[in-house]
C-alpha positions as CSV (number, residue, x, y, z in Angstrom):
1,X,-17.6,51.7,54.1
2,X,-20.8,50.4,56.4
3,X,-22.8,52.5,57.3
4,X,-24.9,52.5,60.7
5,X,-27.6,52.3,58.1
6,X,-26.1,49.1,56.3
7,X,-25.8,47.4,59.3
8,X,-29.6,48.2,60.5
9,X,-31.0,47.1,57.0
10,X,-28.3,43.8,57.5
11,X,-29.6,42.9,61.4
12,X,-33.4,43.2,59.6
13,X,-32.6,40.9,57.0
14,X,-31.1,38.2,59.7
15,X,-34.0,38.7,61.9
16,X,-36.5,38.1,59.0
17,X,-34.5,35.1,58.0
18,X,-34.5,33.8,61.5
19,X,-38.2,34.3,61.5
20,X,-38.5,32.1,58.8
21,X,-36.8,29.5,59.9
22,X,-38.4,29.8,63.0
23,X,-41.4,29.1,60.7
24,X,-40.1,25.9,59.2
25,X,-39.4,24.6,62.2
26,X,-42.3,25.2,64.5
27,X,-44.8,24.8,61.5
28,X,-44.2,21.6,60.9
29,X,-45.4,20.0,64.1
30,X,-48.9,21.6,64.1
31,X,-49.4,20.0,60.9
32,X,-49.6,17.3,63.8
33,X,-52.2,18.0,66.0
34,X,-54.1,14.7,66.1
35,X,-57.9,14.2,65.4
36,X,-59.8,12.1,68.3
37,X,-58.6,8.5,68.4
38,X,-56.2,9.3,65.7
39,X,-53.2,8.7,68.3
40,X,-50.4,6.2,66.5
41,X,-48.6,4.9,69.0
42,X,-45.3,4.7,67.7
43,X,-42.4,6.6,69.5
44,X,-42.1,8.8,67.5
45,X,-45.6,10.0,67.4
46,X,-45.3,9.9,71.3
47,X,-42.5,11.6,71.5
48,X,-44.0,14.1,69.1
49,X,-47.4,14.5,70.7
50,X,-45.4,15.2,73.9
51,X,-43.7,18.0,72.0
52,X,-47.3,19.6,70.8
53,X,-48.1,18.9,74.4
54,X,-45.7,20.9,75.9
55,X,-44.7,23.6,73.6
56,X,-40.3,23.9,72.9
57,X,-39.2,27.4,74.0
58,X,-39.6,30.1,71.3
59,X,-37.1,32.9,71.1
60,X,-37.6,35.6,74.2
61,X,-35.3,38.3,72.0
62,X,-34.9,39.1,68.8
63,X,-31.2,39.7,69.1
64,X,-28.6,37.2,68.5
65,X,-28.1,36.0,71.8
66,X,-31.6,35.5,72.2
67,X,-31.4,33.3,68.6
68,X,-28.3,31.4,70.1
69,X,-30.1,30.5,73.0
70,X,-33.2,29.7,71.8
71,X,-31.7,27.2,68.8
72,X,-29.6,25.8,71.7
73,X,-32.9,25.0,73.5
74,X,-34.0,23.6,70.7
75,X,-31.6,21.3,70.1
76,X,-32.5,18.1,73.0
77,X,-36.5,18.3,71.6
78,X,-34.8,17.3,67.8
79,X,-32.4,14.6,69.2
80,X,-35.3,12.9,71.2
81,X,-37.0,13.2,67.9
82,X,-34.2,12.0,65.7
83,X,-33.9,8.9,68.4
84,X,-37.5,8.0,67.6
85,X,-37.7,8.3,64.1
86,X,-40.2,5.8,62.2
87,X,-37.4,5.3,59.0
88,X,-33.8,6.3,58.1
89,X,-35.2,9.2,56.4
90,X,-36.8,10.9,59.0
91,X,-33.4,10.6,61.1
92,X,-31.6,12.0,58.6
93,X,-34.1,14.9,58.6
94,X,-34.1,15.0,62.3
95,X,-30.5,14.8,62.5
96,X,-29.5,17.1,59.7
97,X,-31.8,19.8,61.8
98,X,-30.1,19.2,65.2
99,X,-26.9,19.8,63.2
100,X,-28.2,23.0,61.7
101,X,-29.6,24.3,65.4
102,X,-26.3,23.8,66.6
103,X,-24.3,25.9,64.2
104,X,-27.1,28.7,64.8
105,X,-26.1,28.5,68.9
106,X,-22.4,28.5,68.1
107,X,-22.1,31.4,65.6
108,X,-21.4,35.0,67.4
109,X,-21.8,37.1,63.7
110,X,-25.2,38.0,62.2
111,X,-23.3,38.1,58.7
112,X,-21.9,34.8,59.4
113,X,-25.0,33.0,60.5
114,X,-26.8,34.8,57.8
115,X,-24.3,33.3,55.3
116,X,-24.8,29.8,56.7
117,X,-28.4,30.4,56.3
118,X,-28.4,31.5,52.8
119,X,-26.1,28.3,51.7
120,X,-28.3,25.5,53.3
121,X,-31.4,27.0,53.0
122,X,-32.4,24.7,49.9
123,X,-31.2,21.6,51.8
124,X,-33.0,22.9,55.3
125,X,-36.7,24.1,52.8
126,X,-36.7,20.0,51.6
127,X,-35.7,18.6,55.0
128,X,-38.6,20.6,57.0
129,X,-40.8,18.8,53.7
130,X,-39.8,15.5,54.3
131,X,-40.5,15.5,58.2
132,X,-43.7,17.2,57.6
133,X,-44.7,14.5,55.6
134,X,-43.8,11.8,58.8
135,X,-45.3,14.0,61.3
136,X,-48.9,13.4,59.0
137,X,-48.6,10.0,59.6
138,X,-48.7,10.3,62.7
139,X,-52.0,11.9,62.7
């Protein structure tokens, strides 16, 4: 039987994982934040600096709408990045995250999305790595 209780502790254990993911994916990029005349000028670094420049959208609720919308908002600042990458790995990365963003906008069930969560989030923890480790060349 759940309990009102249950499903309290449950909706705080999604909204801490979302927080962290959050984390990993907004982290990352201010790992960036150029020195003076440290500019590359790759596409990629553009198309990153652009992103540090003008911040992606962060979510306004902590609900699961406000997670579904904000992962879809997310989604077009990845593809542009994923369309720029410097190597195949970083695409992979880029596009393995735009994939992941989008299953967070479609899912309608906390327990659901916090199942997703818990199976890739080994796969997700090395891919946020990995495109750390291209966004500080870019610096």
């Amino acid at each position: 039987m759940t309990t009102r209780t249950n499903r309290l502790a449950s909706r705080a254990r999604m909204l801490i994982a979302g927080s962290v993911v959050a984390t990993a994916l907004i982290v990352p990029l201010s790992l960036s934040t150029p020195e003076a005349g440290a500019l590359s000028t790759s596409r990629f670094c553009t198309a990153l600096f652009s992103w540090v420049e003008h911040q992606p959208p962060t979510p306004t609720k902590l609900t699961l709408s406000g997670y579904r919308a904000w992962a879809k908002a997310l989604v077009p600042y990845y593809e542009k990045m994923a369309s720029a990458a410097p190597n195949a790995k970083t695409k992979t990365v880029l596009d393995d995250i735009v994939v992941v963003l989008k299953a967070y906008a479609n899912y309608t069930s906390l327990s659901k999305l916090s199942a997703y969560e818990k199976a890739h989030h080994a796969a997700f923890e090395k891919d946020v790595k990995a495109l750390a480790a291209s966004i500080r060349a870019c610096a």
